[in-house]
C-alpha positions as CSV (number, residue, x, y, z in Angstrom):
1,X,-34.1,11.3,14.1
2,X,-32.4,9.8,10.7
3,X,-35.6,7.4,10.5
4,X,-38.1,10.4,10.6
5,X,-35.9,12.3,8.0
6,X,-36.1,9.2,5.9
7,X,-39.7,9.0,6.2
8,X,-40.4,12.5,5.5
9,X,-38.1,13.0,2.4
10,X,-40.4,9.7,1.2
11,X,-43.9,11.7,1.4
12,X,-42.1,14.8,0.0
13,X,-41.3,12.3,-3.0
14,X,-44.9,10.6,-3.0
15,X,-46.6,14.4,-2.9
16,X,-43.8,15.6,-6.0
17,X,-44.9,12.9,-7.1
18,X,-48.9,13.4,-7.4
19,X,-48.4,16.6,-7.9
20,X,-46.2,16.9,-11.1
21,X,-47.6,13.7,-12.9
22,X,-46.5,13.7,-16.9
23,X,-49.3,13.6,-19.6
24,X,-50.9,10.5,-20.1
25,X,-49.9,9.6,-16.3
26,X,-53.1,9.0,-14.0
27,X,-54.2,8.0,-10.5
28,X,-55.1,4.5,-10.2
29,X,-56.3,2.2,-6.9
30,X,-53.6,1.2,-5.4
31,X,-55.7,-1.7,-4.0
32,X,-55.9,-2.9,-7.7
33,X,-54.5,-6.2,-8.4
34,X,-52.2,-6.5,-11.0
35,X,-52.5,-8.8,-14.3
36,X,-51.2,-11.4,-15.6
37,X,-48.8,-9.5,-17.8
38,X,-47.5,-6.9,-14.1
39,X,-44.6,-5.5,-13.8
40,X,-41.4,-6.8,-11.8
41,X,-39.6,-4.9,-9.8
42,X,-35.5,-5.8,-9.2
43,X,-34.2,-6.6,-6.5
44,X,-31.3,-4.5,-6.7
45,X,-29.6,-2.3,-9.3
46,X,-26.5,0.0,-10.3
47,X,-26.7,3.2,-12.1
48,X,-24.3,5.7,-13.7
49,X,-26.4,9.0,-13.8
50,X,-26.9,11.5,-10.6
51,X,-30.6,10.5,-11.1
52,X,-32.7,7.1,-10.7
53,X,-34.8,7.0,-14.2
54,X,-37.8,5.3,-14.2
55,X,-37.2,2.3,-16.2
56,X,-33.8,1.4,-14.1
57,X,-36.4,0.3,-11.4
58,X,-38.4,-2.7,-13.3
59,X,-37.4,-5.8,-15.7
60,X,-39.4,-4.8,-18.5
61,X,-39.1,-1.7,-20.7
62,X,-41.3,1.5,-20.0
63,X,-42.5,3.9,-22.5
64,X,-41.7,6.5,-19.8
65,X,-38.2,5.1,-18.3
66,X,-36.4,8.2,-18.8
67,X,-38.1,10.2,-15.8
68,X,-36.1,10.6,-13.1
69,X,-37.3,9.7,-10.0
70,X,-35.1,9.8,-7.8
71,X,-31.6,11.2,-6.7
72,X,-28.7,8.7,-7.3
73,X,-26.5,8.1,-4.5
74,X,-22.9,9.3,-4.8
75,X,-20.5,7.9,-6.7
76,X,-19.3,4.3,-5.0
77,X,-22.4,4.3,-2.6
78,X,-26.3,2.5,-2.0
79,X,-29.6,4.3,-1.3
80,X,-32.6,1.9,-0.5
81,X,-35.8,2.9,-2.1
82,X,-38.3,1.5,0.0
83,X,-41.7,-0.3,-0.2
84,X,-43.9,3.2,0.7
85,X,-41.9,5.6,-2.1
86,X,-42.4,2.7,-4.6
87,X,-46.0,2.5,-3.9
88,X,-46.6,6.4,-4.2
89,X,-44.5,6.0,-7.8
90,X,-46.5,3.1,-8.9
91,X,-49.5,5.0,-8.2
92,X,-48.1,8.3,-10.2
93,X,-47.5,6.7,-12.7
94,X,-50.0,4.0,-12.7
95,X,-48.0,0.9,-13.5
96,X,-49.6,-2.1,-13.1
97,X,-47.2,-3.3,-10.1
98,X,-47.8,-4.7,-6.3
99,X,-45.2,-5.2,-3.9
100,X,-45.2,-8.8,-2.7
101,X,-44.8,-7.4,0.8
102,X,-44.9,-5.0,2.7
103,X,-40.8,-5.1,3.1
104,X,-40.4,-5.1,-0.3
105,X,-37.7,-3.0,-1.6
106,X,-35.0,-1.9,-3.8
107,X,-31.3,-1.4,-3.8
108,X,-29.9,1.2,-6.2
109,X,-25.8,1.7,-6.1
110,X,-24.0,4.0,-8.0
111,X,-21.4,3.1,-10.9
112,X,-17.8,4.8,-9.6
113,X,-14.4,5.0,-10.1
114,X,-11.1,5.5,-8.4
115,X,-7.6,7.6,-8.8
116,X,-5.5,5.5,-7.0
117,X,-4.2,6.8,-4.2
118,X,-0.7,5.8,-4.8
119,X,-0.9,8.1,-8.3
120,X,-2.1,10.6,-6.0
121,X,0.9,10.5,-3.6
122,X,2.8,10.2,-6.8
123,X,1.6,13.4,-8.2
124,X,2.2,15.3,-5.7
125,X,5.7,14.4,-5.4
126,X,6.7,15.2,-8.8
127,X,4.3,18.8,-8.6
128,X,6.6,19.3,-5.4
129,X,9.7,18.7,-6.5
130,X,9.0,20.5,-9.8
131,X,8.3,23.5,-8.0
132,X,11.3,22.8,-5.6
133,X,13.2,22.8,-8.6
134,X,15.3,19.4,-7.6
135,X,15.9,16.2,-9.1
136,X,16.1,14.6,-6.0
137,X,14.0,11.7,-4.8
138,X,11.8,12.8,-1.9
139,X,9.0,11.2,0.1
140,X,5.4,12.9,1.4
141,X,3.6,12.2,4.3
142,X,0.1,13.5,4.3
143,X,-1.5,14.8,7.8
144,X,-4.1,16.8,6.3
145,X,-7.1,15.7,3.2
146,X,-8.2,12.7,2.0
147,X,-5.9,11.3,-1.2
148,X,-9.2,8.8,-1.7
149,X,-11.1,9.9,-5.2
150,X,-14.2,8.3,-6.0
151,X,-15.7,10.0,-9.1
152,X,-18.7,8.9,-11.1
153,X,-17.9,6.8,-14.6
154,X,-18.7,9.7,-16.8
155,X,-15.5,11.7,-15.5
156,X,-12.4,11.4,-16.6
157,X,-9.5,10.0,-14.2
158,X,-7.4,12.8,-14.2
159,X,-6.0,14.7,-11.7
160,X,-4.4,18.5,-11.7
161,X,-1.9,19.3,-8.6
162,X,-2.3,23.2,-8.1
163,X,-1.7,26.2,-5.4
164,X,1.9,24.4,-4.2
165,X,2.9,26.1,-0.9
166,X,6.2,25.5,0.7
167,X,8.0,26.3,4.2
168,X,11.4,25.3,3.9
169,X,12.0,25.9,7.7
170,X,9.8,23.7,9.1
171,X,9.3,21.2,5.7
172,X,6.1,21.3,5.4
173,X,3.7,21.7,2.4
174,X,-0.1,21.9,1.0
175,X,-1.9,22.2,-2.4
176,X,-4.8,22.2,-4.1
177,X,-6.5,18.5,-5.7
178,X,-8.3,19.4,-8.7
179,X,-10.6,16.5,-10.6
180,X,-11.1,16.2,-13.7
181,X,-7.6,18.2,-14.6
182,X,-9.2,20.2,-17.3
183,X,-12.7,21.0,-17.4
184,X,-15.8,21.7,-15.0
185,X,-14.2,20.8,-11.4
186,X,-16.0,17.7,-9.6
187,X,-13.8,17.8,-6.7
188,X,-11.2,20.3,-5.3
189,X,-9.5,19.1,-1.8
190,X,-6.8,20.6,0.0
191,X,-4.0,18.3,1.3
192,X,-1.2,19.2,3.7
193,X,2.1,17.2,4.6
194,X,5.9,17.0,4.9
195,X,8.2,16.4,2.8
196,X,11.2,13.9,3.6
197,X,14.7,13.6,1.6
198,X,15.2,10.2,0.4
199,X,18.6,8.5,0.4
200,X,19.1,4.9,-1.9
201,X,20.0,2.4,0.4
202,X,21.0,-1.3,-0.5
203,X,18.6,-3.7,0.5
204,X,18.2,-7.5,-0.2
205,X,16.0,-8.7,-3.2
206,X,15.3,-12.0,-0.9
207,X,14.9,-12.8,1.9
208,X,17.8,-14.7,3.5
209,X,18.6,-17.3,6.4
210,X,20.5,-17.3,9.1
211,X,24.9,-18.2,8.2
212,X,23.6,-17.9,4.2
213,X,26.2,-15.5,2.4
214,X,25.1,-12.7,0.5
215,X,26.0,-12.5,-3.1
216,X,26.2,-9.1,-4.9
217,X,23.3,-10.8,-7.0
218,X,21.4,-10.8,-4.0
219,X,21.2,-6.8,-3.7
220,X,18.3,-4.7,-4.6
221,X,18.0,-0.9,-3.6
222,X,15.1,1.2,-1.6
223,X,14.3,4.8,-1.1
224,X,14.5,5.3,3.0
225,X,13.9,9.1,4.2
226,X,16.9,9.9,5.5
227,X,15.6,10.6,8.8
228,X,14.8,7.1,9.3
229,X,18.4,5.7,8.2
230,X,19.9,4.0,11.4
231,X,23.2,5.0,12.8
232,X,24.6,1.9,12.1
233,X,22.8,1.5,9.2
234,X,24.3,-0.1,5.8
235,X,24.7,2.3,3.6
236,X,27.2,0.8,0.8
237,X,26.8,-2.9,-0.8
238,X,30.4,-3.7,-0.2
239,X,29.5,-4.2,3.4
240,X,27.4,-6.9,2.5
241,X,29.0,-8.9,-0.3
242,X,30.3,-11.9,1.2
243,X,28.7,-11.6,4.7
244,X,26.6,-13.6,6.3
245,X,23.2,-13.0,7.6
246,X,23.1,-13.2,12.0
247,X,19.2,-13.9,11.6
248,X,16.4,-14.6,9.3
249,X,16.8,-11.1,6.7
250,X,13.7,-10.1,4.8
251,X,13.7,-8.6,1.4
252,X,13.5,-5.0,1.1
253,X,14.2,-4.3,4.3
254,X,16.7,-1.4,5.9
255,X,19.8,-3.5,6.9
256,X,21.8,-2.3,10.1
257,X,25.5,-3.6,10.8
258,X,24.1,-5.8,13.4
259,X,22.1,-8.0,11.3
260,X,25.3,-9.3,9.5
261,X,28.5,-11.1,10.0
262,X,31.9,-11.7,7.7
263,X,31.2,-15.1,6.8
264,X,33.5,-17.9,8.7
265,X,36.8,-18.2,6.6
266,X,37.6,-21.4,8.8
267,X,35.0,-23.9,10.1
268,X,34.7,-25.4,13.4
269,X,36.6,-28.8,13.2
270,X,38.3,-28.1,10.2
271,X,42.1,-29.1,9.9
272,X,44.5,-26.2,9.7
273,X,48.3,-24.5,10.2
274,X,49.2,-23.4,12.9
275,X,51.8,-20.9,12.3
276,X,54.6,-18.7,14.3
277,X,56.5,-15.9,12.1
278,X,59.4,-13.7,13.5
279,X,61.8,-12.1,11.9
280,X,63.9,-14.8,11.7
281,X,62.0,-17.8,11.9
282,X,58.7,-19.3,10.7
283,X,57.3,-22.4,12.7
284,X,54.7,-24.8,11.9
285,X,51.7,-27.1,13.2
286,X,49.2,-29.2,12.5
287,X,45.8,-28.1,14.0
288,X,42.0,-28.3,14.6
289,X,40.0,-25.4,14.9
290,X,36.9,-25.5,17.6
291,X,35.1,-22.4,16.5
292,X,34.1,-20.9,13.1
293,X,35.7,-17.4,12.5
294,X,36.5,-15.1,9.9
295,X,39.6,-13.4,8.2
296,X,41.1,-10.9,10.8
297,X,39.3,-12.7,13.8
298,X,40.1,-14.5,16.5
299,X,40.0,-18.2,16.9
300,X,40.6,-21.1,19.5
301,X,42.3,-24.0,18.3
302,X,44.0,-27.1,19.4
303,X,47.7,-28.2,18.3
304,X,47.0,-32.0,17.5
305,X,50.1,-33.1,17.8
306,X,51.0,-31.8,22.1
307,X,46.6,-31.4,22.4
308,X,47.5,-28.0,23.7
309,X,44.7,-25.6,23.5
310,X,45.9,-21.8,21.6
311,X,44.1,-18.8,20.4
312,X,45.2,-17.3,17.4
313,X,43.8,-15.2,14.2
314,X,42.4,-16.2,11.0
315,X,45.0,-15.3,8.3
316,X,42.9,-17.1,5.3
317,X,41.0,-20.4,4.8
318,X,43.9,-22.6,5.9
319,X,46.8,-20.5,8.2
320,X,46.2,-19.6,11.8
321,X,48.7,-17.2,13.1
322,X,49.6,-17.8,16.7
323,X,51.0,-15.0,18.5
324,X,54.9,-15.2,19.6
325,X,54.1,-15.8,22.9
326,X,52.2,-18.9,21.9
327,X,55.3,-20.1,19.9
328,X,56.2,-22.9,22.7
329,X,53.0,-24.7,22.6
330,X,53.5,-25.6,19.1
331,X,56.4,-28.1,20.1
């Protein structure tokens, strides 16, 4: 069905064509050979206008190459111009061409440009949270529209953000795309989303390994939606100054409590003291610990001088405190 369409657009061309020749145009055989001095046709070429001229089609210059000939494609896209419409123009216009083949043929793109879509998005935002009246930092999502523009070269980039509706209940917005943002409208699309409150949340800058600490030069922060913050999420950057990392971390990346530990304050093997305290006493030991831990946690140990195992808790880099009960084992 597209192929018959194709092929009767081309004789609606070819009969235009013959029918609405220019002055000095004329019908020629199109069995004719060409000369030595013919024309050549490109193989492909790209155009900025809405129309195909004349003189875009061949390498050398035409005393008619302004006539239009053809519709351009749209802005970003390829038409094909095939080897039947460029005899019937040949033949119009009686140029002195002949396709080498019968498959000969011509390519013609058109010349475009893009908004990006991320100035789109950005836009948007801004228009929404002007008319919101808020400073704060929001994220869209769109459901409805496409934020892709593709306008020809001779437009100017610039894009208007109009007709802002807004349901508070259920979060929800749409508006009105308007290209160019002042003068004769190219395109105007409606998009549709929701709208998210954002929350600043520390993230790292780098990625980091597993049992590397985190400095505080190591912090970097990221705009999460707040309906997308964990429970356990980290949420302030003095829970992770100092800690270490439980697996490989990524950079800018939402951080949960889970992903990090305090880093060891004593290491596994390490020499320490062993210490008692009571009211009225405060005893002493030489040991070993046999298991990294940090401040405030618990740690197994070993009293080198009776090898009797104890568990205790971390009191700094050096001093295990061994609970009362354990007091005897240090003799």
């Amino acid at each position: 069905m597209i192929r018959f369409a194709f092929l009767l657009l081309t004789l609606v061309l070819s009969a235009w064509l013959a029918f609405s020749l220019p002055a000095g145009a004329q019908e020629i055989d199109p069995a004719a050979e060409p000369g030595e001095g013919g024309l050549t046709l490109k193989q492909s070429v790209m155009v900025s206008d809405d129309v195909v001229r004349l003189g875009d089609l061949f390498e050398q210059p035409l005393s008619m190459g302004d006539a239009p000939v053809a519709q351009a494609p749209l802005p970003g896209q390829t038409i094909v111009l095939d080897n039947r419409f460029l005899r019937s123009l040949t033949r119009a216009y009686a140029l002195d061409w002949t396709p080498a083949d019968k498959y000969q043929r011509i390519l013609v793109a058109r010349q475009a440009q893009k908004i990006d879509p991320s100035q789109v998005t950005q836009q948007v935002k801004d228009a929404l949270r002007d008319y919101l009246g808020t400073d704060k930092e929001v994220e869209i999502a769109f459901d409805v529209g496409d934020t892709n523009l593709v306008l020809p070269t001779n437009v100017p980039a610039t894009l208007a953000v109009q007709d802002i509706r807004f349901d508070p209940t259920s979060q929800r917005f749409a508006a009105q795309l308007v290209v160019p943002a002042s003068g004769p409208t190219l395109i105007s699309r409606l998009v549709a989303g929701s709208v998210y409150e954002t929350v600043q949340l520390p993230v790292l800058a780098r990625a980091v390994a597993p049992g590397e600490v985190i400095q505080s030069s190591d912090i970097d922060w990221m705009a999460v939606r707040i309906d997308r913050v964990a429970a356990n999420g980290v949420t302030d950057p003095k829970q992770l100054v100092g800690m270490t990392a439980r697996r490989p971390l990524r950079a800018n990346q939402m951080l949960r409590m889970s992903d990090i530990a305090m880093a060891p304050a004593i290491i596994r093997g390490s020499m320490i003291t062993l210490m008692v305290q009571t009211e009225n006493m405060t005893l002493t030991a030489q040991g070993r610990a046999l298991e990294d831990a940090a401040v405030g946690q618990p740690i197994r140990v070993i009293n080198t001088m009776s090898n009797k195992p104890l568990t205790g808790v971390v009191k700094d880099q050096t001093t295990v405190v061994i609970p009362v009960a354990g007091a005897m084992a240090l003799n």
